[in-house]
C-alpha positions in Angstrom: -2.9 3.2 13.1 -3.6 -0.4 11.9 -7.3 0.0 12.3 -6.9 2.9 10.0 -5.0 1.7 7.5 -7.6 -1.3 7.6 -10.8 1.1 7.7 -9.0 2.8 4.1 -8.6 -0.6 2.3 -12.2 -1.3 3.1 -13.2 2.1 1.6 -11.2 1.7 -1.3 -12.0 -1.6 -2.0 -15.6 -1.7 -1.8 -15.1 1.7 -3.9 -13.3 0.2 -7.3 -12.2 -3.1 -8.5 -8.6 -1.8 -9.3 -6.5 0.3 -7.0 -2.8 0.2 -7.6 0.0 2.0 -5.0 3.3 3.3 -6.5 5.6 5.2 -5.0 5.2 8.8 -5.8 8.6 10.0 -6.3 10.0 7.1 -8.6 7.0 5.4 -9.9 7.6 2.3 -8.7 4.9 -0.1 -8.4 4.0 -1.2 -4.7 0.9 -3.9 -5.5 -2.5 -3.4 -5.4 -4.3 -2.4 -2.1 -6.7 -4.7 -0.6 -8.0 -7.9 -2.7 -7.6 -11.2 -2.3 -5.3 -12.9 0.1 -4.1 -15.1 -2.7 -3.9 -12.4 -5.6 -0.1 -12.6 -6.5 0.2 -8.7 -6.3 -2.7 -7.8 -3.3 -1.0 -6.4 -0.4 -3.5 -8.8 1.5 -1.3 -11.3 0.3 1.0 -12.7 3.4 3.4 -14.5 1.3 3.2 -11.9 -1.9 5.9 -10.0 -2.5 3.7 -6.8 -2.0 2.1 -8.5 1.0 4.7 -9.9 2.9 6.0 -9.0 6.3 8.9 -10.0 4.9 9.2 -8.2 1.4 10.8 -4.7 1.2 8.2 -3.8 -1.8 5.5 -4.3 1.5 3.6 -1.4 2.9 3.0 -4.5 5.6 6.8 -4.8 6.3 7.6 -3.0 9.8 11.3 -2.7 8.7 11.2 -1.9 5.2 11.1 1.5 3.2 7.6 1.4 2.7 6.1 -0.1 5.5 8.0 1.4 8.8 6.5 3.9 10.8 9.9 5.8 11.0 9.9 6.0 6.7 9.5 8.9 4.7 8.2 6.7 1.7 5.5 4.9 4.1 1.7 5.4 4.9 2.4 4.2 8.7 4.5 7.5 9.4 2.0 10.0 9.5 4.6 12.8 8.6 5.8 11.2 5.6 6.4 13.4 2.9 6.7 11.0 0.0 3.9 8.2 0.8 2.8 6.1 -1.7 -0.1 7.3 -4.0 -3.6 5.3 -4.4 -3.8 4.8 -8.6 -7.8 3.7 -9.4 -9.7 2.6 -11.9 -10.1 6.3 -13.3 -6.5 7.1 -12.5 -7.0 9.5 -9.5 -4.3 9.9 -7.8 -4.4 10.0 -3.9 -2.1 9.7 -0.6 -1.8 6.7 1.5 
């Protein structure tokens, strides 16, 4: 599942320069996917708050709303019914 989740940031990233996740339902902004490891908001950020392991804004926290594979808000449970939406640069709208 990782690998997959890696393979789609590489995509997306090499795709557009801008590519913001929010969660579908409330609109809540989740970071931007991919970037830098030291972009404040990337989600490649370890020690971001939309990076972290740690965070619960993370799609990279195992525990957390948006990052468990047992969540109905997160891209790691592939029968998710609320997973958070890709936002680019020409505000397309897809599903983690």
């Amino acid at each position: 599942m990782k690998k997959i989740i890696a393979l789609i940031l590489l995509i997306i990233t090499a795709t557009a320069s801008a590519v913001e996740i929010y969660d579908k339902e409330t609109g809540k902004y989740l970071g931007q996917l991919g970037g830098s490891q030291y972009a404040p908001d990337s989600t490649n950020n370890p020690y971001g708050r939309y990076g972290s392991q740690f965070s619960s804004d993370s799609i990279n926290n195992p525990y957390g709303n948006y990052g468990s594979q047992f969540s109905n808000n997160s891209p790691n449970n592939p029968y998710a019914t609320n997973p958070p939406v890709i936002i680019d640069d020409n505000q397309k709208n897809n599903s983690l």
